[in-house]
C-alpha positions as CSV (number, residue, x, y, z in Angstrom):
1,X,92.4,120.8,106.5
2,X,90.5,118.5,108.8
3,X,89.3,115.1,107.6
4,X,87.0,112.6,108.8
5,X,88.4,108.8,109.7
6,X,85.5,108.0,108.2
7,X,86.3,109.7,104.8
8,X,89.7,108.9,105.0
9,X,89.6,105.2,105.9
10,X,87.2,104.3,102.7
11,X,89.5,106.3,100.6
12,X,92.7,104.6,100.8
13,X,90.6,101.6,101.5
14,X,89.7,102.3,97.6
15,X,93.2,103.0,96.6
16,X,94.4,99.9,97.8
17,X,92.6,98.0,96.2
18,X,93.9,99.5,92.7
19,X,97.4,99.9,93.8
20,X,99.0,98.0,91.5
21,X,102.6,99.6,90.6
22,X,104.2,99.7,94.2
23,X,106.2,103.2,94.2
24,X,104.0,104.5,91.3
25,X,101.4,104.7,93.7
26,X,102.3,107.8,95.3
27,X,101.0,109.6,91.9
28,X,97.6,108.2,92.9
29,X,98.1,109.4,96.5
30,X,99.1,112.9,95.3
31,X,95.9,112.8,92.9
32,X,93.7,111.9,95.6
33,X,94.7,114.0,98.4
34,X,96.2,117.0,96.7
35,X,94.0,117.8,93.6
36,X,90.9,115.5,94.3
37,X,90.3,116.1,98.2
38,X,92.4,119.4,99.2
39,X,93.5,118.2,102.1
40,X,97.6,118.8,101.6
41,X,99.1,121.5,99.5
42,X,101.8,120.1,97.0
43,X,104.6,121.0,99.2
44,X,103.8,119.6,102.1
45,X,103.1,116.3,100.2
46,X,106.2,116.3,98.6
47,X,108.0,116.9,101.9
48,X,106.5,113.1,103.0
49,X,107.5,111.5,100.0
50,X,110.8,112.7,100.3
51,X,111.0,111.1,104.2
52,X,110.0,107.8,102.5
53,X,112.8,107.8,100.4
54,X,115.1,108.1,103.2
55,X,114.2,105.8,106.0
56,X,113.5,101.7,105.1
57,X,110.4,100.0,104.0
58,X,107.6,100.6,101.0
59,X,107.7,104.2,99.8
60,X,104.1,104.2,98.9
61,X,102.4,102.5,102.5
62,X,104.5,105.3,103.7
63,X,103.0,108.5,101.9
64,X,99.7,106.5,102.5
65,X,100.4,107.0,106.3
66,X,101.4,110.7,106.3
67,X,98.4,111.9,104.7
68,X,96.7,110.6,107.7
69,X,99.3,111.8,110.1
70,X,98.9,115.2,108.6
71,X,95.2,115.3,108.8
72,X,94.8,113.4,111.8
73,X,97.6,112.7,113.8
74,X,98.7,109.2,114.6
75,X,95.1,107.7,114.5
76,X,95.0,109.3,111.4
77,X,98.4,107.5,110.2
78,X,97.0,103.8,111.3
79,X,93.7,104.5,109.7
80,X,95.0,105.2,106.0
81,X,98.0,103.0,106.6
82,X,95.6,99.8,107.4
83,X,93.0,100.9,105.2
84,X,95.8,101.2,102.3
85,X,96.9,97.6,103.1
86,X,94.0,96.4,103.7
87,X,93.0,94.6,100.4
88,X,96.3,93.1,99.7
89,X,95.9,91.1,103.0
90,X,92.9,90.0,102.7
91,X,93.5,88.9,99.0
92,X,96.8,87.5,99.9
93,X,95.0,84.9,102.9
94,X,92.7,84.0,100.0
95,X,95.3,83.1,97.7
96,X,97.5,81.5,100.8
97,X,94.7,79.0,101.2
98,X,93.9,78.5,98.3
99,X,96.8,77.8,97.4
100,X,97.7,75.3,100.3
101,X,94.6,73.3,99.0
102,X,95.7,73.0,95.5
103,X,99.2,73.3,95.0
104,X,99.4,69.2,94.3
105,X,97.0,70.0,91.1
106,X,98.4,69.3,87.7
107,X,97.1,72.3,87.0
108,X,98.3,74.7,89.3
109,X,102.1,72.9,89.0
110,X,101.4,74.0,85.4
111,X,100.5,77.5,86.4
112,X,103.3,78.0,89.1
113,X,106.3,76.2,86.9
114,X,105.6,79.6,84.4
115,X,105.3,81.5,87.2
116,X,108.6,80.7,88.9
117,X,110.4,81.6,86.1
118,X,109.0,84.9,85.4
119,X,109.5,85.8,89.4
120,X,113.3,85.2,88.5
121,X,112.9,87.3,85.2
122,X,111.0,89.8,88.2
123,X,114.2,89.6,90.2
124,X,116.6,90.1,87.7
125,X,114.9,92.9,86.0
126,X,114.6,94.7,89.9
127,X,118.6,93.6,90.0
128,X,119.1,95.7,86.4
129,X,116.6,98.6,86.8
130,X,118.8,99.0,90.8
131,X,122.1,98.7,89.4
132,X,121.2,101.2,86.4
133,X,120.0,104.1,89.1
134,X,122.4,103.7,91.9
135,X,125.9,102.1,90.9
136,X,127.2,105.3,88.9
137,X,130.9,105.6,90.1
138,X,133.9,102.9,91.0
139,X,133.3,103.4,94.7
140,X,129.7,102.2,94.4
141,X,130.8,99.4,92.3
142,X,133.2,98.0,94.2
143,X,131.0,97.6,97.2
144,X,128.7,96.2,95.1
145,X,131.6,93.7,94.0
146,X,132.5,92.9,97.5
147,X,129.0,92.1,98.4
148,X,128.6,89.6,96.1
149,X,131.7,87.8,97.4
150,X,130.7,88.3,100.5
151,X,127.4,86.4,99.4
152,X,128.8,83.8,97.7
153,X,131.2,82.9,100.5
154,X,128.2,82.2,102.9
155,X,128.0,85.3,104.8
156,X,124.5,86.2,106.4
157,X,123.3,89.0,103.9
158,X,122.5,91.6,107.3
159,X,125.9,91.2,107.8
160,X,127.3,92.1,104.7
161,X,124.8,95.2,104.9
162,X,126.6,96.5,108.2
163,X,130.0,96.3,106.7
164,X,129.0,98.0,103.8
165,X,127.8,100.9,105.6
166,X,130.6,101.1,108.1
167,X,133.1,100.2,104.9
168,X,131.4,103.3,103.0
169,X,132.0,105.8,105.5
170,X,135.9,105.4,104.4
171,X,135.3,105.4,100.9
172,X,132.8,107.9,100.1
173,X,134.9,110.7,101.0
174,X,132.8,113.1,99.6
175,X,129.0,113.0,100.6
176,X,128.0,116.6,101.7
177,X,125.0,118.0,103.4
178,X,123.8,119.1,100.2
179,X,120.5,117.9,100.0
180,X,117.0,120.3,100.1
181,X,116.4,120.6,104.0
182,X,112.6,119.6,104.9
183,X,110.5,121.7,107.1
184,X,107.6,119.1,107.9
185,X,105.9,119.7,110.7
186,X,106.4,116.8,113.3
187,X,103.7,115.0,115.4
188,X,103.9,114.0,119.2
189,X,106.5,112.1,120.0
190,X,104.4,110.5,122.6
191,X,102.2,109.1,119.6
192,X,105.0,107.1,118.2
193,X,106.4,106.0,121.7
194,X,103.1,104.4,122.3
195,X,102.9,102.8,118.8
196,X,106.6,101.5,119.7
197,X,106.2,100.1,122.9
198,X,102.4,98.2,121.5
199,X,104.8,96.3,118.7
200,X,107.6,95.7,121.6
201,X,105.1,94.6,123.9
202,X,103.4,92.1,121.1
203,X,107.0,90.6,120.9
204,X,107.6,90.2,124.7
205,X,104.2,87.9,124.6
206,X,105.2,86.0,121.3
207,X,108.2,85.1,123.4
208,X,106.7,83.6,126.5
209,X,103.8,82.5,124.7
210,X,104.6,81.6,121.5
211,X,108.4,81.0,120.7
212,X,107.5,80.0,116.4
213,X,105.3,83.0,116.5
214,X,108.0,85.3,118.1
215,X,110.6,84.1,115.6
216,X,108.5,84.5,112.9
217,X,107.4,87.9,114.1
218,X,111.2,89.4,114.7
219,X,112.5,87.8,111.1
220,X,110.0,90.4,109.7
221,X,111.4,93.5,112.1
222,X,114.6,92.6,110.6
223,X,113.4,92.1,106.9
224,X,111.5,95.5,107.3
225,X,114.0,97.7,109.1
226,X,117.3,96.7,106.3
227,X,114.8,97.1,103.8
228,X,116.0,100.6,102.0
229,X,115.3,102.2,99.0
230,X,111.6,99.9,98.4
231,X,110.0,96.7,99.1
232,X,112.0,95.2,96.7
233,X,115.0,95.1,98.0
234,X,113.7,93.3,101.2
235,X,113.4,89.9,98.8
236,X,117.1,88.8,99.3
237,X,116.6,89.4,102.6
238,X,113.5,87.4,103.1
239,X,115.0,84.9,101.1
240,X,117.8,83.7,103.2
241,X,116.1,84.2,106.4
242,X,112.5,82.1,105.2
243,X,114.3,79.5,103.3
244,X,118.2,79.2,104.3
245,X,118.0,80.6,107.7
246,X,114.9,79.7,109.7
247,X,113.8,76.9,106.5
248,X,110.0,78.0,106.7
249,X,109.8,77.1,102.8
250,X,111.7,75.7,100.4
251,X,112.9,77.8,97.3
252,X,110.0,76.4,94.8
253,X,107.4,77.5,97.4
254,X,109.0,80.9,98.5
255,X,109.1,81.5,94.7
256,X,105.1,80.7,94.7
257,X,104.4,83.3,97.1
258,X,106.3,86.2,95.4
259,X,104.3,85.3,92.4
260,X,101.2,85.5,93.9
261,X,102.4,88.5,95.4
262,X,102.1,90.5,92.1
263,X,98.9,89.4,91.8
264,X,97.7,91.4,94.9
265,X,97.3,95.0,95.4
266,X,100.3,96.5,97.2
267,X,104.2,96.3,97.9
268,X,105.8,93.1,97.3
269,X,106.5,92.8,100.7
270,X,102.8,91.2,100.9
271,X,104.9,87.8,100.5
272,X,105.4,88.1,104.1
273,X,101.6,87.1,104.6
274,X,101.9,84.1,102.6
275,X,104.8,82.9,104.6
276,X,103.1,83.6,107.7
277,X,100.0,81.9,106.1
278,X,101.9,78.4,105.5
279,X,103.9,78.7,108.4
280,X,101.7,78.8,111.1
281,X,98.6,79.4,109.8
282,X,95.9,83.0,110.0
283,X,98.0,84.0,113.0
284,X,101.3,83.5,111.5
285,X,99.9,85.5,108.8
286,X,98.5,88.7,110.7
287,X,102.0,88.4,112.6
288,X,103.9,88.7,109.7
289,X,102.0,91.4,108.0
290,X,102.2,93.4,111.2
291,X,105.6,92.7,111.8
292,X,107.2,93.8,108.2
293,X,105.6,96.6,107.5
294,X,104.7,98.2,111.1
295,X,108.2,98.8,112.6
296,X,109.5,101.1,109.5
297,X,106.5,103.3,109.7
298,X,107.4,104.2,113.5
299,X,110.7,105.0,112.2
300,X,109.0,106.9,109.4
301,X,107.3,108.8,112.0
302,X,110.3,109.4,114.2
303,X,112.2,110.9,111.4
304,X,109.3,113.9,111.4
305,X,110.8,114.4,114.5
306,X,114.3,114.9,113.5
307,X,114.0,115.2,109.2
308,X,116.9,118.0,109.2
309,X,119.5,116.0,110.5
310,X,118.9,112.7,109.4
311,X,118.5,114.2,105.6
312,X,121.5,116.1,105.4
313,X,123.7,114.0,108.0
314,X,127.2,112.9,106.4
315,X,127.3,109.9,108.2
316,X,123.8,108.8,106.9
317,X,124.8,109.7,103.4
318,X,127.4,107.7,103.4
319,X,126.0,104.4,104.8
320,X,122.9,105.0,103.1
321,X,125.0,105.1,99.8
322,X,126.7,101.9,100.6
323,X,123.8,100.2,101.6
324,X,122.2,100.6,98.4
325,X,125.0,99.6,96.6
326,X,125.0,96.6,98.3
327,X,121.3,95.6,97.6
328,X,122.8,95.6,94.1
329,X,124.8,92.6,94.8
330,X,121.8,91.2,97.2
331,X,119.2,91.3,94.5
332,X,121.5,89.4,91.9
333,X,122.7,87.1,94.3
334,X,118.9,86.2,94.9
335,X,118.5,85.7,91.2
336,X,120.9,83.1,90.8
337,X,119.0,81.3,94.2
338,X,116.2,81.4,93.2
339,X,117.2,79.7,89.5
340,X,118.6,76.9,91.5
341,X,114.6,75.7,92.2
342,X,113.8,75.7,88.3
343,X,114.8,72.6,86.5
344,X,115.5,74.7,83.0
345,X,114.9,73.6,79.8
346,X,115.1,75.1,76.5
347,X,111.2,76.5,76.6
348,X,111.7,78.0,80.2
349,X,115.0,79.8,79.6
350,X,113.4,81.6,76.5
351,X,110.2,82.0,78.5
352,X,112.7,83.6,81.4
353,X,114.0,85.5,78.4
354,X,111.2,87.5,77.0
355,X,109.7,87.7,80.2
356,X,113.1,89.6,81.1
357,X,112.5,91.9,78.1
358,X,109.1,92.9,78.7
359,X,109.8,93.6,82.3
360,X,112.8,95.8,81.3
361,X,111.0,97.8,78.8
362,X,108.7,98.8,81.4
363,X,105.7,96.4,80.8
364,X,103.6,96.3,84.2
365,X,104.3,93.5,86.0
366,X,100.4,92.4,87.2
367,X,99.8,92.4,83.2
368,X,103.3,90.0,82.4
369,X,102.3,87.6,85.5
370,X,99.2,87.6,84.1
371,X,99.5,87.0,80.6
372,X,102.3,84.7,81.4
373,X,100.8,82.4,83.6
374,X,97.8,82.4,80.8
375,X,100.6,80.7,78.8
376,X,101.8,78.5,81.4
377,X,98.8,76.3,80.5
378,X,100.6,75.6,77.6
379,X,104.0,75.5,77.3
380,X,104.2,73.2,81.1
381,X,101.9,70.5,81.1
């Protein structure tokens, strides 16, 4: 079924503005362009959501993409993959400068000392909700053991990732091609080489241009393209690279911007345009947008080209399986970093500890960021 840019552009514009819920978006998407508009059938949607689950980045901007791809090609896939994002941006620079004008406030150090603690609660909760759905044998555990110690000896966490994947293909003897093989139809491959070289070409410039920009710019490929199985698990990433690694921010501010990052429509990996936003400004903050979200939809895109073997590939499997053992490890070792910023009292460990609880019983997170800062107010003037 052929749709207009028009009509798909202010469609997902609409959805993103409401998408609140990161991967429970995709029920939205599936009620908005298989029941409400017609324009995929069931199975081929369900074929695109299972290529996000397989390749790295935010499931939901994803599915948001193939629709358009589907219906329109690869102009198609840019105009429901800005128009999805779109909001959260534009929200996000709001906050950013606001927030750069009043972050010496009594009242916003109020607002943000609840706020930090609840992003670790956030954290933690992601670390527990992970764990609970992917480490479920001894082989899975103890990669998720050796990542921590990896971690805690100082080792860069994109490191520990690689070993992990070349460490499971010894260990997880047996991963089989037994998943469902996909039949989606692919799209020119010439489409995607051009969106490819347009990103590659933007960094070239950053780096005769502008060497802060360029840095900032290929952080967020990096970020974006270890970032498997959701947003989420890109935080430990950004983490050591903004703060430890390239010292953008410090902890308590880095904190700031994930908070205000539940705030916003969209995946968590919105943070990025806050950093961008404080680091070097609106530029820094389109760059960084761009730059951690675009480069894992061209792979999203590529893997319509070669869905069969990438699914069911043994190798892939394996180091997939690994991988997301590891984040395990990565996402509690970010908890404990991102504690270190708090000074902790009585009040904000039991605030940390029913914020914990609520999370984990499956309260949405826009409404406990909400509520909570609400009470921030009040317990930390």
């Amino acid at each position: 079924m052929q749709a207009a840019l028009f009509d798909l552009f202010f469609s997902f514009l609409k959805l993103g503005l409401t998408a609140f819920g990161g991967p429970a978006m995709v029920a939205y998407i599936r009620e908005l362009a298989v029941q409400r508009k017609g324009w995929l059938d069931q199975r081929t949607f369900n074929e695109g959501v299972a290529l996000s689950q397989i390749v790295p980045g935010p499931i939901a901007m994803h599915v948001a993409g193939f629709v358009g791809v589907k219906l329109r090609g690869i102009v198609g896939a840019i105009t429901t993959y800005v128009a999805f994002a779109l909001p959260a941006f534009l929200l996000m620079l709001f906050l950013s400068a606001l927030y750069q004008k009043t972050s010496n406030l009594p009242q916003v150090i109020s607002l943000f000392n609840g706020l930090k603690v609840i992003v670790v609660a956030i954290v933690a909760n992601a670390f527990l909700s992970f764990t609970k759905s992917i480490v479920k044998s001894k082989v899975e555990f103890l990669i998720a053991l050796a990542s921590f110690v990896l971690l805690l000896m100082g080792i860069s966490p994109f490191l520990v990732l690689i070993l992990c994947f070349l460490l499971s293909q010894a260990l997880f003897k047996d991963k089989s091609m037994s998943l469902e093989i996909i039949h989606t139809q692919s799209i020119s491959l010439t489409g995607i080489l051009f969106l490819f070289f347009i990103l590659f070409l933007g960094l070239i410039l950053l780096y005769f241009f502008n060497t802060n920009l360029f840095q900032l710019s290929l952080m967020m490929v990096k970020i974006n393209l270890f970032a498997f199985g959701g947003a989420y698990t890109a935080l430990p990433l950004m983490l050591h690279e903004v703060v430890e690694n390239m010292k953008l921010l410090d902890s308590k501010t880095f904190m700031d911007g994930i908070a205000l990052g539940q705030v916003t429509p969209g995946p968590i990996l919105i943070t990025a345009t806050f950093v961008g936003y404080l680091a070097y400004g609106l530029s820094g903050a389109i760059l960084a947008t761009i730059y951690v979200f675009a480069p894992s939809f061209v792979v999203y895109l590529l893997s319509t080209k070669i869905a069969d073997r990438i699914r069911n590939n043994p190798i892939f499997l394996r180091g997939k399986s690994g991988i997301l053992a590891s984040f395990c490890a990565l996402l509690l070792f970010a908890s404990f970093k991102l504690s270190f910023a708090i000074d902790w009292n009585i009040i904000k460990l039991l605030f940390f500890i029913a914020s914990l609880l609520v999370l984990y019983k499956g309260i949405n997170i826009l409404y406990v960021v909400v509520f909570g800062g609400l009470l921030s107010f009040i317990l930390f003037r």
